[in-house]
C-alpha positions as CSV (number, residue, x, y, z in Angstrom):
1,X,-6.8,-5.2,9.5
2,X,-9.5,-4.9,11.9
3,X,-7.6,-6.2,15.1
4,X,-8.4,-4.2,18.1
5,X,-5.7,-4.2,20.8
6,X,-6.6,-4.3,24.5
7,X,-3.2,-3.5,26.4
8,X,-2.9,-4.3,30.1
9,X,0.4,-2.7,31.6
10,X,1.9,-4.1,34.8
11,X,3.0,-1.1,36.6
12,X,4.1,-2.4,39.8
13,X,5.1,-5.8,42.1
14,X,3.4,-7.4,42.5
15,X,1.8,-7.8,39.5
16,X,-1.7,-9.2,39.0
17,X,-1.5,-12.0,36.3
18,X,-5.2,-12.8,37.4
19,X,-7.0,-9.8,37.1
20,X,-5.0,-8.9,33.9
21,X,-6.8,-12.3,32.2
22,X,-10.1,-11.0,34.0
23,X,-9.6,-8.1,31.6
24,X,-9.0,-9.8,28.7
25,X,-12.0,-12.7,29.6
26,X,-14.3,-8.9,29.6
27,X,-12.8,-7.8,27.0
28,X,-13.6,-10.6,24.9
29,X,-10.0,-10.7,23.7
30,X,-9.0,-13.8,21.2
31,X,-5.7,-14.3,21.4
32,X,-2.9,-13.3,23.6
33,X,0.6,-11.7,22.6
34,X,3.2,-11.3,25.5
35,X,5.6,-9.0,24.4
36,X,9.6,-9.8,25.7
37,X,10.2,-8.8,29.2
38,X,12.5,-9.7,32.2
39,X,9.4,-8.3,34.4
40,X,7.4,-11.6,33.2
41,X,10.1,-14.2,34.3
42,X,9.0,-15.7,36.9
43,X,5.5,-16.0,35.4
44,X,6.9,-18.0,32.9
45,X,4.6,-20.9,33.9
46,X,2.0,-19.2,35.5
47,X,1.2,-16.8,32.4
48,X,1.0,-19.9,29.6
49,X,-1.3,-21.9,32.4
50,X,-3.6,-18.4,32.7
51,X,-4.1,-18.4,28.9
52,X,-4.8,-21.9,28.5
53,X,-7.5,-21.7,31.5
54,X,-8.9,-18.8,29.7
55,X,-8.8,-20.2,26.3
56,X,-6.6,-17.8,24.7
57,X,-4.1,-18.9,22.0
58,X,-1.1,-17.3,23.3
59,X,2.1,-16.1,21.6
60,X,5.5,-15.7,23.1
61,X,9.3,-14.2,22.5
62,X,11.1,-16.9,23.2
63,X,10.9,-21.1,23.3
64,X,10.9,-21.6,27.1
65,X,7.4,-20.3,26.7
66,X,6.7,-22.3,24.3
67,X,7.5,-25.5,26.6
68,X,5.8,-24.0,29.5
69,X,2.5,-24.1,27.3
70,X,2.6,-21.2,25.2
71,X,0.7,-22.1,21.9
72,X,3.5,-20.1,19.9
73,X,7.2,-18.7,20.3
74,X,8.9,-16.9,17.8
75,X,11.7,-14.8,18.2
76,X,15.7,-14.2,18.2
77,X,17.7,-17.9,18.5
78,X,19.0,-17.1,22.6
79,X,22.1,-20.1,22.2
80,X,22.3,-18.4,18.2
81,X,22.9,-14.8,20.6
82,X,25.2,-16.6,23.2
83,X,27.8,-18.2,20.9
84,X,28.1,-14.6,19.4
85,X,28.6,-13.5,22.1
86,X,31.4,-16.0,23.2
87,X,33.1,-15.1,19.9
88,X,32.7,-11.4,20.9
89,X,34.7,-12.2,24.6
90,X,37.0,-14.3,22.6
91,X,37.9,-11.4,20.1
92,X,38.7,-8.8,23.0
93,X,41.0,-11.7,24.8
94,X,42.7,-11.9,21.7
95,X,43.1,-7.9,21.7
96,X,40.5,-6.7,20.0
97,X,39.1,-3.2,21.3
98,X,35.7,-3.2,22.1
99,X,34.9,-0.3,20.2
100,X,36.4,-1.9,17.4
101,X,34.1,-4.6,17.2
102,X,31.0,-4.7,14.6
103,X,27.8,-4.4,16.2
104,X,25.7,-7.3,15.0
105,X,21.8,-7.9,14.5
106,X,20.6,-11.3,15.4
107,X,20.0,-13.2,12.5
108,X,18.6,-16.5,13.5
109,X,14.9,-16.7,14.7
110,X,13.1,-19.6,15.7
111,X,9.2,-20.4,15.6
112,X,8.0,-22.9,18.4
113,X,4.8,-24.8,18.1
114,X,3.2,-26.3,21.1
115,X,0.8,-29.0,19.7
116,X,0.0,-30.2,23.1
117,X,-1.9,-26.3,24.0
118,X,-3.0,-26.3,20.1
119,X,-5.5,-29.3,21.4
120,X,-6.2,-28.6,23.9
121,X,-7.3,-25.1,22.7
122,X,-9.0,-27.0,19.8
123,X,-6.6,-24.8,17.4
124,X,-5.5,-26.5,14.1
125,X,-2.0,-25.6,13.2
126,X,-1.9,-26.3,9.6
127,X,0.7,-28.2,8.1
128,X,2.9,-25.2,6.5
129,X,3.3,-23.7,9.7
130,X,4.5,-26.7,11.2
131,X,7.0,-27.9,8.8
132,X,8.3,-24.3,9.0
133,X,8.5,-24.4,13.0
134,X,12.2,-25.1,14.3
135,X,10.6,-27.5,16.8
136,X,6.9,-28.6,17.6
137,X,6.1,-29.9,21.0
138,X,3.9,-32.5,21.6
């Protein structure tokens, strides 16, 4: 497909969101794809400002990245996983042994468009994607 990855992996705490974009900048990267983890948290704004300053269309798990200033979220409907969940507590109130229960497979995802980042990236979403998008920003 001719897409070369450049991988940076955060081994340690602190973690240097910084030079990991300095990276990237060298490596001439075009886009950025954060994959999901808990490590990234409390980056949530920091990470979406970094790619913006560097001019990197950026692409996230989950919509709070989106609003933060992520160009892009897609990824497994969190409220879709947390009623399921309720109805999975509710089951083994009722009496329901937990083994008992089916194991389930998210089955909503949600794309998130930030039209706010897209300009000021000077990225055109076309129209397709954003009538598909669960909710555009901006």
């Amino acid at each position: 497909m001719g897409v070369a990855l450049k991988i940076h992996e955060f081994k340690r705490a602190p973690y240097d969101y910084e030079g990991a974009f300095a990276d990237f900048v060298q490596a001439k990267a075009d886009a950025l794809l954060a994959l999901a983890s808990g490590l990234f948290v409390s980056a949530r704004q920091l990470i979406p400002r970094l790619a913006l300053k560097h001019r990197l269309p950026s692409m996230f798990n989950k919509y709070l990245w989106a609003e933060a200033g992520g160009l892009l979220s897609y990824g497994v409907s969190f409220p879709d996983l947390y009623r399921r969940a309720a109805d999975m507590v509710a089951r083994v109130l009722e009496g329901s042994k937990p083994a008992t229960l089916p194991l389930e497979e998210p089955s909503t995802v949600e794309l998130v468009v930030n039209l706010k980042t897209a300009k000021a990236l000077g990225v055109a979403i076309p129209q397709s994607i954003r009538v598909r998008a669960d909710r555009v920003i901006g």
